[in-house]
C-alpha positions in Angstrom: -0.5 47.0 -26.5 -1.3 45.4 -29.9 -2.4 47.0 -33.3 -6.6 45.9 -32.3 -6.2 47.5 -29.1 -5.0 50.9 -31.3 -8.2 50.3 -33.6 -10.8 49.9 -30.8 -9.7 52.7 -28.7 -10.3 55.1 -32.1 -13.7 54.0 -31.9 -14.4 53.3 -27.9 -17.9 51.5 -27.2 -18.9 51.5 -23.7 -19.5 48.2 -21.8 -23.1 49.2 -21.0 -23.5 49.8 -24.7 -22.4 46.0 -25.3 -24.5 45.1 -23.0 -27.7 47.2 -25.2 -26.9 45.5 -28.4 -28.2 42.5 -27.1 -26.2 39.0 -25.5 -23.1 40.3 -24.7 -20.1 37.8 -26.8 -17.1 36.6 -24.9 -14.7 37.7 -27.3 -16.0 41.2 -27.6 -16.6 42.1 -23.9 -12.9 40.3 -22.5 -11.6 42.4 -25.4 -12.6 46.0 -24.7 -11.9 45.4 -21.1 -8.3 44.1 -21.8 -8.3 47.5 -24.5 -9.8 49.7 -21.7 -7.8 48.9 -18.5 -4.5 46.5 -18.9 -4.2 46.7 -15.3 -7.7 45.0 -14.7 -7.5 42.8 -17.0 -4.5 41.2 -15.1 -5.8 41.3 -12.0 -9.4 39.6 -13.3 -7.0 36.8 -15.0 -5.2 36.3 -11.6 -8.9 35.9 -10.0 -9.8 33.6 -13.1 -7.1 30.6 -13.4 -9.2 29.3 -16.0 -8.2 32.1 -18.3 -4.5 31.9 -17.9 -3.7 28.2 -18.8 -0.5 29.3 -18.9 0.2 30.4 -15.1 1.2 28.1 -12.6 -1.4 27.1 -9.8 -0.7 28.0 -6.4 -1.3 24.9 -4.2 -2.3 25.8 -0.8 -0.6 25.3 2.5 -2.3 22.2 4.4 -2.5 22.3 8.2 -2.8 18.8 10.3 -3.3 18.4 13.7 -5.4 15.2 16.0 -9.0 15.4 16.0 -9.3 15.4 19.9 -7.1 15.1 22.6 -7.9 13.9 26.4 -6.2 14.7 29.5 -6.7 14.5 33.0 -7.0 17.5 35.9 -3.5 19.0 36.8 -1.1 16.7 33.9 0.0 18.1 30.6 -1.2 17.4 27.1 0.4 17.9 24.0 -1.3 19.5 21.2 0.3 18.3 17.4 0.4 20.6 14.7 2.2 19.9 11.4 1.6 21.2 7.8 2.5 20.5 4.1 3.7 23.3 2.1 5.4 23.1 -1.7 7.5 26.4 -0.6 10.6 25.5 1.7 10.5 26.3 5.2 10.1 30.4 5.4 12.2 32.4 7.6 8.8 34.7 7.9 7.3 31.0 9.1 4.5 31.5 11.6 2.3 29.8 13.6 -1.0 31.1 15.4 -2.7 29.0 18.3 -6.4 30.1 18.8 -8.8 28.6 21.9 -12.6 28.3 21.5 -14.0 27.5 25.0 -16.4 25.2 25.3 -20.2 26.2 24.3 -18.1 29.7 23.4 -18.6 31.8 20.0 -15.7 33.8 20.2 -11.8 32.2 19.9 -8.8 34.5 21.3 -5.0 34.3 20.3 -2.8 32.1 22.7 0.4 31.7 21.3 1.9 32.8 18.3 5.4 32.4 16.8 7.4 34.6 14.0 10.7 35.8 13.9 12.1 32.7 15.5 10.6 33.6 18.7 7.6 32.1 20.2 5.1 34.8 21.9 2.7 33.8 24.7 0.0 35.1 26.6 0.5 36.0 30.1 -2.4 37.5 30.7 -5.1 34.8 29.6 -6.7 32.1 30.8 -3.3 30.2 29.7 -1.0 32.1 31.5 2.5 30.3 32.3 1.0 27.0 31.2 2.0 27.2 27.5 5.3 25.7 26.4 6.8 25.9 22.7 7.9 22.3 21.7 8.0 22.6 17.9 10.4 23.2 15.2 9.7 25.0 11.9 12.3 23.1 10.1 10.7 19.8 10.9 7.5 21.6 10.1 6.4 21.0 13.4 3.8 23.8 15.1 2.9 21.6 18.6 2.9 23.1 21.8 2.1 21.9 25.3 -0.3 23.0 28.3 0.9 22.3 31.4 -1.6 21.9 35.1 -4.9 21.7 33.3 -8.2 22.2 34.5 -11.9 21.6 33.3 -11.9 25.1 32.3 -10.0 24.2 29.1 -12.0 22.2 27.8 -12.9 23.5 24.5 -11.3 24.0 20.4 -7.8 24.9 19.8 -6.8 25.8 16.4 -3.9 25.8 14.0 -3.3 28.7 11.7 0.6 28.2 9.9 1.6 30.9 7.3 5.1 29.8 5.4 5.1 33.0 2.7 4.7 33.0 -0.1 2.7 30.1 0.3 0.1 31.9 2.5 -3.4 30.5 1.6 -5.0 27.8 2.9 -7.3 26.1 6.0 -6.6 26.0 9.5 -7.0 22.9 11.7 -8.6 22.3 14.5 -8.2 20.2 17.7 -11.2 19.1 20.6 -9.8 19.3 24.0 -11.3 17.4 26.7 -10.4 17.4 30.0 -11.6 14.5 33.3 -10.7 13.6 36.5 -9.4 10.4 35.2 -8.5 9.8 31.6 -11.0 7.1 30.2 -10.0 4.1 28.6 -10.4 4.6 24.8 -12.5 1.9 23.1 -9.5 1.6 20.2 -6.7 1.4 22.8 -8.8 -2.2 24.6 -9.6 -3.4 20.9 -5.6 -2.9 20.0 -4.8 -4.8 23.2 -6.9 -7.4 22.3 -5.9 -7.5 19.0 -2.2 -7.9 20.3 -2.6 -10.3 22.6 -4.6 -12.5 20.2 -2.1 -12.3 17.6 0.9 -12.9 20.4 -1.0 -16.3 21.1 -1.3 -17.4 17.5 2.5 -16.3 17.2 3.2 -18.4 20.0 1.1 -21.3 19.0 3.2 -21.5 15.6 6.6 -21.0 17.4 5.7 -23.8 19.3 4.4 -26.1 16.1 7.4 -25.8 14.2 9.8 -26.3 17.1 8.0 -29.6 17.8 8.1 -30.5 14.0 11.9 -29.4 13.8 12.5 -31.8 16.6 10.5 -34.6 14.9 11.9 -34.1 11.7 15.2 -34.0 13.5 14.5 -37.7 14.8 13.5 -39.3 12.1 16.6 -38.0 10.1 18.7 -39.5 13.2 16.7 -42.8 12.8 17.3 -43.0 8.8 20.6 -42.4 9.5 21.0 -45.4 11.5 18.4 -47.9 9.4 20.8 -46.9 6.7 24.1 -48.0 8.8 22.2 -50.9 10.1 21.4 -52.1 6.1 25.0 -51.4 5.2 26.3 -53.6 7.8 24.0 -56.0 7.0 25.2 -56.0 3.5 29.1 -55.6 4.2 28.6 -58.7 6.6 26.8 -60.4 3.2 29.2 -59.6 0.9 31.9 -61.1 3.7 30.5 -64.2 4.0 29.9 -64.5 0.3 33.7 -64.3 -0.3 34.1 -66.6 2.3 31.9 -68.7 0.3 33.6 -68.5 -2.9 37.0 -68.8 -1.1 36.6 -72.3 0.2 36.2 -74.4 -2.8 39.1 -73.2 -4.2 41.2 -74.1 -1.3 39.8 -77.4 -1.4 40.7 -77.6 -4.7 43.9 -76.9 -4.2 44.5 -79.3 -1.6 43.1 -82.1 -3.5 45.7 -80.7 -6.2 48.6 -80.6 -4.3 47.8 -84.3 -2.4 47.4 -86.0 -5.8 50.5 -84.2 -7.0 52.4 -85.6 -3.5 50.7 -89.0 -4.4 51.7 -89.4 -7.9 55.1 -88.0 -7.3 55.2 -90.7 -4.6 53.8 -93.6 -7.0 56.4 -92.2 -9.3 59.6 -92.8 -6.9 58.5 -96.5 -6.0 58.3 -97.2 -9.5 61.6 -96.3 -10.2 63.2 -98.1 -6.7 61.0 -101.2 -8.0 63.0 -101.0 -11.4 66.3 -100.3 -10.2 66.0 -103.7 -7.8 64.4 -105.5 -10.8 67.9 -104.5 -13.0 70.2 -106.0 -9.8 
């Protein structure tokens, strides 16, 4: 306790007296009661977060589970319950099924598990019909009623404590039970949905198998206009050789008969002389 503490409790003022002098102050009213009882004060700070900036806030435990369920007479439903918790998964873990029957006011306890063990009611309406299928460590609170009957129609809820984290809503689930489970407006849309979008998935499967096939000819029929043109100019190029070919060879038989000639001219001349000199 600090020196001002010391200083008022010399000269105590009761709260009703504040209260007299006229509009009680903040400061002066938080202050004699944090002189007059320590204890109080703490606990009024805990109930005021506002005033203690400087604790931590407690986030409180969040319970889901479906918003209604359907089942027919004599099959098994399952009822979901998870939570969200900033603790880790408690050994004290607990979870607390309640039942609400239909047009009822008052709910009754039909299954609770602690310890690790699961306790049911065997005396109830739910007698033998209740099965345990969760798992605290998955965070998972579901259980499953087995044989039902148009008696159970009605509001189950879903109470989890995981200490310390102990504060926060329960959840609740609509059970309704027919003769024959009707066919939910969401689950005809879905299929509809589905089979709309498997037909246009279809459609474009089938589109670009037919342009892959096209695209595939038309490369096959490049491929051969491109052999086709360079045949056609190999052929050319051929046959221009050829071309440039045959003038020379002509040439060079003209050549090699006037060489043959003159070299013949050139022999009788010389015979001529020789018979000339005789």
């Amino acid at each position: 306790m600090d020196l001002n503490c010391n200083m008022r409790r010399s000269e105590p003022q009761p709260l009703a007296q504040l209260w007299l002098l006229g509009p009680p102050r903040p400061a002066p009213v938080l202050s004699w009661l944090r002189c007059s009882s320590p204890l109080w004060w703490a606990q009024a700070h805990i109930g005021f977060p506002s005033l203690l900036p400087v604790l931590p806030r407690v986030q409180a435990i969040v319970v889901y589970t479906d918003k209604e369920v359907h089942g027919a007479v004599g099959s098994r439903v399952t009822l979901h319950c998870s939570f969200w918790s900033s603790e880790w998964v408690s050994d004290d873990i607990s979870f607390t099924w309640r039942y609400q029957p239909e047009g009822g006011r008052d709910a009754i306890s039909i299954f609770h598990y602690a310890k690790g063990q699961p306790y049911i009611d065997e005396v109830g309406t739910f007698k033998e019909r209740i099965q345990w299928v969760g798992d605290p460590h998955w965070k998972d609170g579901s259980i499953v009623i087995h044989n039902l009957d148009y008696s159970d129609n009605g509001t189950f809820t879903c109470d989890v404590k995981n200490p310390p984290d102990i504060v926060g809503k329960t959840s609740q689930v609509t059970l309704y039970v027919f003769e024959k489970v009707p066919t939910r407006y969401g689950v005809v849309l879905g299929a509809v949905i589905g089979g709309i979008l498997g037909v246009v998935l279809l459609l474009l499967l089938l589109f670009y198998l037919i342009r892959y096939c096209w695209l595939r000819r038309q490369a096959a029929l490049q491929r051969r206009l491109s052999a086709m043109e360079k045949g056609k100019l190999h052929k050319a190029a051929k046959d221009s050789k050829r071309g440039r070919q045959t003038p020379v060879l002509y040439a060079m038989l003209d050549h090699s008969r006037s060489a043959k000639a003159a070299s013949e001219k050139k022999s009788k001349g010389l015979g001529e002389s020789r018979k000339d000199k005789k």
